[in-house]
N, C-alpha and C positions, 0 to 999 in steps of 0.2 A: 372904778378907780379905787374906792375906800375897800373893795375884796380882793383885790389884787394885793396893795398894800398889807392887808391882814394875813395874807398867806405868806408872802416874802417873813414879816416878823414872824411867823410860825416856825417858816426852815431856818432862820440864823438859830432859834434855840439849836431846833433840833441836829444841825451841824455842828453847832459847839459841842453837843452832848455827846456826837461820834466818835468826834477830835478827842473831848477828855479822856473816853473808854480805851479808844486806841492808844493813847499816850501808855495809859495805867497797863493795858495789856502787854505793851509792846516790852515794856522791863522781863516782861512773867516769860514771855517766850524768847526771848533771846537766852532768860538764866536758863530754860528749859533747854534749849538747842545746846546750850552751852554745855551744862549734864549729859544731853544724850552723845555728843560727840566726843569728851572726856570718855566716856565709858567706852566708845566704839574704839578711841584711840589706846585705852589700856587692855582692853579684848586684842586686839591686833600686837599690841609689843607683852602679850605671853605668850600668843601663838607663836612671833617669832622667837624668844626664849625660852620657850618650850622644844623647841626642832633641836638647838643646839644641846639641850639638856638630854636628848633622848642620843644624840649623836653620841655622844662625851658618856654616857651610862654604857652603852652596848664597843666603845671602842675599849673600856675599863673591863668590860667580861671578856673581850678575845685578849689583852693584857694577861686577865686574871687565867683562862685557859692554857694559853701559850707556859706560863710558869708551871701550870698545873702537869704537862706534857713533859719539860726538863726535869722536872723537880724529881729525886730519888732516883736510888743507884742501881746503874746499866747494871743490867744482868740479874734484879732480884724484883722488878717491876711487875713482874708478868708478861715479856715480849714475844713469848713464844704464844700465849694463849690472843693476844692482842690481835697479831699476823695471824694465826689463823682463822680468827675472825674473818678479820678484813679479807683474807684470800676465797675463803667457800661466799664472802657475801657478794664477794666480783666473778666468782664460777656460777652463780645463783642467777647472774643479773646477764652473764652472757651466753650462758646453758649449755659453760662446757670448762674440760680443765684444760686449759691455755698449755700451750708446748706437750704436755704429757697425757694428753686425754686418750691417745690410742695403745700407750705403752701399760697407763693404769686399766683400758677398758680390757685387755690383754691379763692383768695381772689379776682386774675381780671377776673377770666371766671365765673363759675357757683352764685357766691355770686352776681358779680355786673349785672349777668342777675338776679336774684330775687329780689336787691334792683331797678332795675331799672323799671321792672315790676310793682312793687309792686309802686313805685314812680308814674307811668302812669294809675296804677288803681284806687289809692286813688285818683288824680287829677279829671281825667274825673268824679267819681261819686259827687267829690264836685263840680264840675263845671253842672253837668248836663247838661239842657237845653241852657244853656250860652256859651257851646264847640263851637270854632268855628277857623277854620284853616288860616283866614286872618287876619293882622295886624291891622283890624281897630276893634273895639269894637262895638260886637252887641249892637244893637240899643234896649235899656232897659234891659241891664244886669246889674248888679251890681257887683262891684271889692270884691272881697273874698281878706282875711287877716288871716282869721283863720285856723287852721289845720294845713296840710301837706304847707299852702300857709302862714304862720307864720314863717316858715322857708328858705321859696326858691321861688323866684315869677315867677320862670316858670319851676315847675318840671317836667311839661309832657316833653319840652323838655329834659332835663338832665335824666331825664329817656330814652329817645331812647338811650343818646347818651350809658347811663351806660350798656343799652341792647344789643347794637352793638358791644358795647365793650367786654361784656363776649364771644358772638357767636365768636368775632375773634379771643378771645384765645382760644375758644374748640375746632374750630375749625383748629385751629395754620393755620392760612391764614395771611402772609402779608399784602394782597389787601386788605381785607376787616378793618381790621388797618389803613391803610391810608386811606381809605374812612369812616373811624370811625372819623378820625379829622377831614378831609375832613366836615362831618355831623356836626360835632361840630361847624367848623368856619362858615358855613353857620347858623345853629339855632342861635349863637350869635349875628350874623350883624343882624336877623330877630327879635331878642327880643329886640334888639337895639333900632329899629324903633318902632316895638311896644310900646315900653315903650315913644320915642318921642310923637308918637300919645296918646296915655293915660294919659300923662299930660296935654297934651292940651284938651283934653277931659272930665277928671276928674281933677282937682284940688288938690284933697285928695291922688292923688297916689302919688307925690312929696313927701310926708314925708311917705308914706309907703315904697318906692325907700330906702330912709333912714334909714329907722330904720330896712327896712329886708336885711341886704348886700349879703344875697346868689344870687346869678343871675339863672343860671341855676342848680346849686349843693348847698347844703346848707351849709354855713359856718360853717368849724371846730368848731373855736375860738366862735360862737356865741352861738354852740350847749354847749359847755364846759360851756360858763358864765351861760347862761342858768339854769345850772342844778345846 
């Protein structure tokens, strides 16, 4: 009876001393929960003032865009260079030219092989004896200005290139395309020179330089005054 008794007075301490701990704790974790839910609820209202801020930023650049489109005067923008942009990058993406693909494939293959031809035949027969595939000038030739050479002062060139150029679209060959420019930027740098040497050789071609501007291909603008 007397050990029964002694262990009852054991646990009233030791329950009291539960009860105080818990008392003392029970502040600490409540201000703790209280903290951590303050925080989860200020984390939550800037995610959601953040969505509206990022909305309100990107609707102020299609604003700022849209002005940027209006703003400066029709006709001195660059509209010409803009559209054709935009038209080769939508012939790009559909792999073909819309309404007029057969009348242009018409106009860079089979036509610009018969003007180009046709460019190479008239030259050689006016050149005759004078043909000659180096940069320097035979030795007692005389510079032609008339004909096919009133217009273009080195059409045999611009004739290959026009030739290459059709065989690559009848062809529909890439390669031969880029080695169509390919051909072109080398005849250019070659009539370059020539043309260095021919001044210094002839006197007279200096103002015939001048007054023909077609290089390799005969000036649009010159055939138009022209007529």
């Amino acid at each position: 009876m007397a050990a029964r008794n002694l262990r009852r007075a054991r646990r009233v301490p030791l329950a009291l001393l539960l009860a105080v701990m818990g008392g003392l704790a029970l502040p600490t974790f409540v201000s703790c929960g209280g903290r951590m839910s303050s925080r989860l609820t200020a984390q939550k209202s800037n995610r959601v003032t953040l969505v509206p801020q990022r909305a309100t930023d990107f609707e102020g650049s299609l604003e700022k865009i849209k002005r940027n489109i209006m703003e400066g005067e029709v006709g001195k923008r660059g509209e010409v260079y803009v559209a054709s942009q935009l038209f080769l990058l939508l012939c790009i993406l559909i792999g073909t030219v819309p309404l007029i693909s057969s009348s242009l494939y018409f106009l860079a293959g089979p036509l610009s092989m018969a003007v180009g031809g046709g460019m190479i035949v008239a030259s050689v027969y006016q050149l005759q004896g004078d043909l000659s595939p180096w940069i320097v000038k035979p030795a007692g030739s005389t510079l032609r200005t008339d004909g096919i050479y009133e217009y273009v002062r080195h059409p045999i060139y611009g004739g290959l290139v026009l030739l290459c150029l059709g065989i690559a679209v009848v062809t529909n060959s890439a390669n031969r395309l880029i080695l169509t420019a390919a051909l072109y930027f080398v005849l250019d740098q070659k009539a370059t020179v020539e043309e260095d040497n021919l001044k210094e050789s002839d006197p007279s071609y200096g103002a015939y330089a001048e007054k023909t501007s077609g290089k390799l291909l005969p000036d649009v603008r010159e055939l138009l005054s022209s007529e």
